[in-house]
BALOKE-921270 format. One line per field, with one value per atom (N, C-alpha, C, O): residue number from 1; atom name; residue in one letter; y, x, z. Coordinates in steps of 0.05 Angstrom, whole numbers, plus 5000, padded with zeros to 4 digits. Example, Ala and Ser with C-alpha at 12.3 -4.5 7.8 and 13.67 -1.06 7.14 Angstrom:
BEGIN
k: 1:1:1:1:2:2:2:2 $
a: N:CA:C:O:N:CA:C:O $
r: a:a:a:a:s:s:s:s $
yy: 4886:4910:4934:4934:4955:4979:5001:5023 $
xx: 5264:5246:5264:5285:5257:5273:5258:5268 $
zz: 5156:5156:5156:5169:5142:5143:5157:5161 $
END
This chain:
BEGIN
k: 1:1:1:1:2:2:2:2:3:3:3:3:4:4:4:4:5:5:5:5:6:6:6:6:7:7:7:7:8:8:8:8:9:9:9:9:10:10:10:10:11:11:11:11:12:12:12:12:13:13:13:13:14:14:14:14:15:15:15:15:16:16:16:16:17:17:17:17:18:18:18:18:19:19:19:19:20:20:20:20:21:21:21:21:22:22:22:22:23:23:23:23:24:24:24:24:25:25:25:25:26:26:26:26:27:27:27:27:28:28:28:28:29:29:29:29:30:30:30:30:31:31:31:31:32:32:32:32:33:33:33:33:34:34:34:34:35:35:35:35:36:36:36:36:37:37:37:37:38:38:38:38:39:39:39:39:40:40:40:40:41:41:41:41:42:42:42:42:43:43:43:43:44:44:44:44:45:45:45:45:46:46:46:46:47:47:47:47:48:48:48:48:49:49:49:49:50:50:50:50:51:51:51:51:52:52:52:52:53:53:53:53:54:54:54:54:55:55:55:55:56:56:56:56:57:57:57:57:58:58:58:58:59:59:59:59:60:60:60:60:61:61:61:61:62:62:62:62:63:63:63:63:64:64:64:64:65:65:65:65:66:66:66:66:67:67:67:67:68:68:68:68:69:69:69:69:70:70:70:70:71:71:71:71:72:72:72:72:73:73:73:73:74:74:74:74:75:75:75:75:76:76:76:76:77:77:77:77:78:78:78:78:79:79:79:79:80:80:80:80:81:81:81:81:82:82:82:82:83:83:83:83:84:84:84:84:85:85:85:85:86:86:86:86:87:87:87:87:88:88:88:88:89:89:89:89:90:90:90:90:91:91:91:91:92:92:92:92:93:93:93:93:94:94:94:94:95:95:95:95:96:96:96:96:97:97:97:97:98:98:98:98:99:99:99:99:100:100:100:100:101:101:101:101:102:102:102:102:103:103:103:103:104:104:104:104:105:105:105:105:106:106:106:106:107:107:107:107:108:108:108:108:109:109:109:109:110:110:110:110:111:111:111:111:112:112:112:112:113:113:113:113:114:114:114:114:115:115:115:115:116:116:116:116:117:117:117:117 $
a: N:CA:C:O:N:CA:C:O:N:CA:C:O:N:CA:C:O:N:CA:C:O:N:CA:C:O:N:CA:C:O:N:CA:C:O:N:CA:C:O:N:CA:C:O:N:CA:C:O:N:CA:C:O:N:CA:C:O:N:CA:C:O:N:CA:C:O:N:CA:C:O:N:CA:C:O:N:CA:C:O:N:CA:C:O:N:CA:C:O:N:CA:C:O:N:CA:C:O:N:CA:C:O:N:CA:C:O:N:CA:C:O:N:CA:C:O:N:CA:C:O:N:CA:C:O:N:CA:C:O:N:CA:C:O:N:CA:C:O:N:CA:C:O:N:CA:C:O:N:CA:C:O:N:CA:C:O:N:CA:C:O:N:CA:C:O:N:CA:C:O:N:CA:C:O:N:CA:C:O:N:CA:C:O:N:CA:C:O:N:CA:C:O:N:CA:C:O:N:CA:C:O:N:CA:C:O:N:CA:C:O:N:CA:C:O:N:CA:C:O:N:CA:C:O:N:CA:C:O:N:CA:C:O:N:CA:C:O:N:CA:C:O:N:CA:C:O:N:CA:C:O:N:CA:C:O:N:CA:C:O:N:CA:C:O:N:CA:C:O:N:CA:C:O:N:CA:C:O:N:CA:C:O:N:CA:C:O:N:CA:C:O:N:CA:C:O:N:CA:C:O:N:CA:C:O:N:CA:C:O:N:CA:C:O:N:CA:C:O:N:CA:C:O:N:CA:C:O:N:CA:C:O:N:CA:C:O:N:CA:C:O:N:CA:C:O:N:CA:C:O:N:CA:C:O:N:CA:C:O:N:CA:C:O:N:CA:C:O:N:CA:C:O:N:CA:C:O:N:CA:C:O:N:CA:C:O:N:CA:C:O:N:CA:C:O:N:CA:C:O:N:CA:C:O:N:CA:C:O:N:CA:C:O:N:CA:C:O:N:CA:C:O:N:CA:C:O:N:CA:C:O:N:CA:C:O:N:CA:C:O:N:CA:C:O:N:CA:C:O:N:CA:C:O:N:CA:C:O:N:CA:C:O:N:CA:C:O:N:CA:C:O:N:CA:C:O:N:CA:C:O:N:CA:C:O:N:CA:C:O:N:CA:C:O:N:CA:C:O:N:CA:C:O:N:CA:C:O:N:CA:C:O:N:CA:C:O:N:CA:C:O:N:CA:C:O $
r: x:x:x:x:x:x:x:x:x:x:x:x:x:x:x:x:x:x:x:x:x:x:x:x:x:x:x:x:x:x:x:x:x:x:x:x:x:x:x:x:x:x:x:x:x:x:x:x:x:x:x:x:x:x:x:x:x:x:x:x:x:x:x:x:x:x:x:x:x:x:x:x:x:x:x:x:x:x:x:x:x:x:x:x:x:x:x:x:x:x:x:x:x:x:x:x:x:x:x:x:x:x:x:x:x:x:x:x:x:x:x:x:x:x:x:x:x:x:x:x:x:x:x:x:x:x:x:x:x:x:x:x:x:x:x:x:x:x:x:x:x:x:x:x:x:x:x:x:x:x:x:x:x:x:x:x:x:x:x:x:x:x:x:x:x:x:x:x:x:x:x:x:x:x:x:x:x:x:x:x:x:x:x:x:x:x:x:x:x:x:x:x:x:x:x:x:x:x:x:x:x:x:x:x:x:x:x:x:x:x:x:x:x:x:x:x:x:x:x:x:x:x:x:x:x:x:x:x:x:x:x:x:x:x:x:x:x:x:x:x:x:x:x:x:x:x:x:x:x:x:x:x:x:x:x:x:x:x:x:x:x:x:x:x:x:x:x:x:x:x:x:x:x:x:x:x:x:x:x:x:x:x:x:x:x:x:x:x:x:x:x:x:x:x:x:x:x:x:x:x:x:x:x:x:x:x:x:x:x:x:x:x:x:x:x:x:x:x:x:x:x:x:x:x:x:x:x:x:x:x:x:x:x:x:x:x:x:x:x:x:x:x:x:x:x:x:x:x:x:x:x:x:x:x:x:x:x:x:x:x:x:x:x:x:x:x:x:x:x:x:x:x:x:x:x:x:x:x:x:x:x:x:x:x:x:x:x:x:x:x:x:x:x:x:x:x:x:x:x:x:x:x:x:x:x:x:x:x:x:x:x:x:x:x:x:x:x:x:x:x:x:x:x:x:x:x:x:x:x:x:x:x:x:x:x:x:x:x:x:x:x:x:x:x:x:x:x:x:x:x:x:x:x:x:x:x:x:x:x:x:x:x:x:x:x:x:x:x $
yy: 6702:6676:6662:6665:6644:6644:6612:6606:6591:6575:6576:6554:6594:6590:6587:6568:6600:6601:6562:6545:6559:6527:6503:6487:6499:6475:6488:6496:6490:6492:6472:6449:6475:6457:6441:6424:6443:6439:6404:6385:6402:6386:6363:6340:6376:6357:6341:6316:6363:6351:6330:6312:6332:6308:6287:6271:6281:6273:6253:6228:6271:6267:6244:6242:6220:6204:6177:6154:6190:6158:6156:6135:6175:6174:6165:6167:6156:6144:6169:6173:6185:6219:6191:6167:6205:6233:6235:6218:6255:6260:6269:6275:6268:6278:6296:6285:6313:6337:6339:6334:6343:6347:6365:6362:6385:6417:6422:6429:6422:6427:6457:6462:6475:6496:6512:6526:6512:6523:6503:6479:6514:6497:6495:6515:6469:6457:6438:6431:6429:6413:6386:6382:6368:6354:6354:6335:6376:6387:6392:6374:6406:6413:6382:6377:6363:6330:6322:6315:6323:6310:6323:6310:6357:6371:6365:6366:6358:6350:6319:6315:6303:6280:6279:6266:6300:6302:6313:6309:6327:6347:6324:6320:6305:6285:6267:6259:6262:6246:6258:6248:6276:6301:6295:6290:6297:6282:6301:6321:6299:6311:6338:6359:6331:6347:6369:6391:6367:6387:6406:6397:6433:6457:6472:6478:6482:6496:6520:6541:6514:6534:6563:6579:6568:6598:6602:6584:6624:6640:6629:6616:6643:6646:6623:6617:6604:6574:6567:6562:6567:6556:6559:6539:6582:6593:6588:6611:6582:6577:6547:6540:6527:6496:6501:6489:6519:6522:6532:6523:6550:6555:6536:6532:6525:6501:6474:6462:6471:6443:6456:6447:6478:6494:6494:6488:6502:6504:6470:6467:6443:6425:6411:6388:6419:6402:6410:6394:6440:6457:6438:6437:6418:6409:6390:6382:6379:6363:6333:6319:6321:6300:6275:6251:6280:6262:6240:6236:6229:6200:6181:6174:6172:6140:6168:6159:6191:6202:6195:6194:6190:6190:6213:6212:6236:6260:6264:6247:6291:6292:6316:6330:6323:6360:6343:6357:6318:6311:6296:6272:6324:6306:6307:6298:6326:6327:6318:6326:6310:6308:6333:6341:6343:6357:6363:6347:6389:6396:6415:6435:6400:6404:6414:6403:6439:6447:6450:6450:6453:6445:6478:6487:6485:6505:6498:6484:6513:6518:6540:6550:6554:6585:6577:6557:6593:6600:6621:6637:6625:6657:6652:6630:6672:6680:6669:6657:6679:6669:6646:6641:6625:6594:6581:6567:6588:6581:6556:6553:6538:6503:6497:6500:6485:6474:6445:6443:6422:6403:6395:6411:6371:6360:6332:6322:6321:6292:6292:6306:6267:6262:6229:6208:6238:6208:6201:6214:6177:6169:6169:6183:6155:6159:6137:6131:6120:6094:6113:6096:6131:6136:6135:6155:6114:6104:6124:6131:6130:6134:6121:6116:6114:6105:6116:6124:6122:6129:6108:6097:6098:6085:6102:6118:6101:6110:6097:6086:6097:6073:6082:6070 $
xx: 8437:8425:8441:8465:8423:8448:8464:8485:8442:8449:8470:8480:8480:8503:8526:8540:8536:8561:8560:8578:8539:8531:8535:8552:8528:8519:8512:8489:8534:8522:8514:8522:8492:8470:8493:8482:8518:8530:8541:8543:8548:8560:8533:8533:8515:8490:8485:8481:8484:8468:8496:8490:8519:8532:8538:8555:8529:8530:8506:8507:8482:8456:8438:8417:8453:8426:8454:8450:8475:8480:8477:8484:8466:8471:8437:8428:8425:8394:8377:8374:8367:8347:8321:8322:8299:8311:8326:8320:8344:8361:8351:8329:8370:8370:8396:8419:8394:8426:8431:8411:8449:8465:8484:8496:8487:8498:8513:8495:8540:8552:8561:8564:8565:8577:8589:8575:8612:8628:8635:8632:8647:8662:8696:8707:8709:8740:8731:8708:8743:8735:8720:8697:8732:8729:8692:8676:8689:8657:8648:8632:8649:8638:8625:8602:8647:8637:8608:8587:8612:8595:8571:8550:8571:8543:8532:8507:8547:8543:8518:8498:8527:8524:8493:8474:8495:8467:8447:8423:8461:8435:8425:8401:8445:8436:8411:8389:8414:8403:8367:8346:8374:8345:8327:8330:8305:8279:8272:8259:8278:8254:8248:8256:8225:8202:8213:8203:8233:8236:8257:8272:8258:8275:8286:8277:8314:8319:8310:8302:8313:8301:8310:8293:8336:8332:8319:8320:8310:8294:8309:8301:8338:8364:8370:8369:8378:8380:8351:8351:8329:8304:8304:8304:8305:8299:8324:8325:8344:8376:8365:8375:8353:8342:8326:8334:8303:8286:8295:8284:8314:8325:8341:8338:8362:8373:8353:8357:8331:8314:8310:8324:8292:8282:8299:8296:8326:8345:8355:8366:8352:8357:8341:8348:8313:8295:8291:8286:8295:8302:8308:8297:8333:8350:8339:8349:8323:8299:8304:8290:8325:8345:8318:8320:8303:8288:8290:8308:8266:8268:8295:8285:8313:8328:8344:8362:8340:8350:8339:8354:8313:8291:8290:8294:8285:8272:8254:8243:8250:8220:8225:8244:8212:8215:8227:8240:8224:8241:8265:8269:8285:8308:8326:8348:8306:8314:8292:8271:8287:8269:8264:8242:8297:8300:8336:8355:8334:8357:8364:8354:8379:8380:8406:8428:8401:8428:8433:8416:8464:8469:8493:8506:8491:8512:8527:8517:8556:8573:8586:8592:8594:8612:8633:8643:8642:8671:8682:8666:8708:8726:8711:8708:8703:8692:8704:8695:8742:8758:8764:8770:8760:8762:8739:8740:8712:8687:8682:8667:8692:8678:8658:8639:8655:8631:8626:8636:8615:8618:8590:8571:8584:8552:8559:8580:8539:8532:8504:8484:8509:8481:8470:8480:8451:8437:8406:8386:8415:8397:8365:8357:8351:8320:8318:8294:8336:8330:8340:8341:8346:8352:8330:8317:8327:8302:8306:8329:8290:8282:8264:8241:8275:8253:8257:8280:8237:8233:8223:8204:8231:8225:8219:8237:8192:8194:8187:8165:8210:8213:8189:8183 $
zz: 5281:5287:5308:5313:5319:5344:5346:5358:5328:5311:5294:5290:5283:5268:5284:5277:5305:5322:5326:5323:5331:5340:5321:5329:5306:5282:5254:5249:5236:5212:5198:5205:5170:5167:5148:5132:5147:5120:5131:5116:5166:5186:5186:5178:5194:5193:5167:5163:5148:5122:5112:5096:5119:5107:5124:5115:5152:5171:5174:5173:5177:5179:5176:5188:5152:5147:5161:5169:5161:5171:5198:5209:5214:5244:5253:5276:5234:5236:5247:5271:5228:5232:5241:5235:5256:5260:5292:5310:5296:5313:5347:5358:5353:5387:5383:5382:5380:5385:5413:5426:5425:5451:5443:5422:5459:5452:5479:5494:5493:5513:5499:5475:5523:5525:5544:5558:5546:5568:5584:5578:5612:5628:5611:5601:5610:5601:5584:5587:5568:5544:5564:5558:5585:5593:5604:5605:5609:5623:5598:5593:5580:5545:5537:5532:5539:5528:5548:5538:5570:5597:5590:5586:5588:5583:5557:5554:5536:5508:5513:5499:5535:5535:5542:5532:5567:5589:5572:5571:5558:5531:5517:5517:5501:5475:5500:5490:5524:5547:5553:5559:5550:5567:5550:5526:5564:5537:5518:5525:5501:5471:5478:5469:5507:5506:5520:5515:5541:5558:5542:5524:5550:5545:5559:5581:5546:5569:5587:5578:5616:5637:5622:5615:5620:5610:5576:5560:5570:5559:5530:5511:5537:5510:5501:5478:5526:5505:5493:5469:5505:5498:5470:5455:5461:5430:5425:5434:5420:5412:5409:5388:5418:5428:5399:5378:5398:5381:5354:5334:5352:5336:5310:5286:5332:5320:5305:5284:5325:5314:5286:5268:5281:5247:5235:5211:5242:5212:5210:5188:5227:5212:5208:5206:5205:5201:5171:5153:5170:5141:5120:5097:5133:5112:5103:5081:5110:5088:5088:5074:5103:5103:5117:5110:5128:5141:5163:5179:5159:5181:5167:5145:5166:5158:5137:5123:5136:5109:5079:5060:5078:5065:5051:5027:5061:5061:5077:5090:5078:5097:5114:5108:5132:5146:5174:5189:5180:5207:5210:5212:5210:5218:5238:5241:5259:5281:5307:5297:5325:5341:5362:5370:5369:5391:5394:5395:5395:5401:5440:5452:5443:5473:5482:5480:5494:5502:5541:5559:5542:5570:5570:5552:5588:5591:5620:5638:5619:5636:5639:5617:5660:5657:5651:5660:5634:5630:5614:5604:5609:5602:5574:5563:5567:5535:5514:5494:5526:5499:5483:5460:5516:5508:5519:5539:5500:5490:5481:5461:5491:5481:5476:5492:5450:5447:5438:5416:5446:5438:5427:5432:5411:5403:5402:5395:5409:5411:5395:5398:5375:5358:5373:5378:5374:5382:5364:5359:5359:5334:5344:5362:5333:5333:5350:5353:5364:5381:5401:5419:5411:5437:5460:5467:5468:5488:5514:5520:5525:5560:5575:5568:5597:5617:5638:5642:5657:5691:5703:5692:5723:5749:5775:5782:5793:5813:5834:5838:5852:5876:5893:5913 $
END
């Protein structure tokens, strides 16, 4: 599963209701720790709806939302099947061995807007 290397449900589910579900995940990977935080940031940022361009994160995106919506934790931590909205990941190259991974949770107020000049 490709979710597990990523977020186990054990981090969320005791995490989960105080960070106001349901969630925005932000998922950095690769690059130097300093680039790991920034892509972590742009992921929790990227709307809901969009996924990632490649194939592997897309379903790794998709992957992750099912196993924590699994956890049953809900809207406010209520309960309920949503306690995630969208999990969004960002990648960077780097050496295999020192594999960073960072996550940013952003609550159910995380607003967007577009302006076009």
């Amino acid at each position: 599963m490709h979710g597990e290397v990523l977020i186990r449900s054990r981090e969320i589910s005791q995490g989960g209701a105080n960070a106001c579900p349901p969630l925005v995940l932000g998922v950095g990977i690769g690059g130097n720790f300093e680039k790991v935080a920034q892509l972590a940031k742009k992921a929790a940022l990227r709307s809901p709806e969009k996924r990632n361009p490649d194939p592997y994160y897309a379903a790794m995106e998709e992957e992750l939302k099912e196993r924590c919506n699994k956890l049953g934790i809900g809207p406010m931590g209520l309960g309920g099947l949503v306690t995630v909205l969208a999990v969004n990941i960002e990648v960077f190259p780097c050496h295999l061995v020192a594999l960073p991974v960072a996550v940013n949770v952003n609550c159910h107020a995380d607003r967007h807007g577009e302006i076009v000049l």
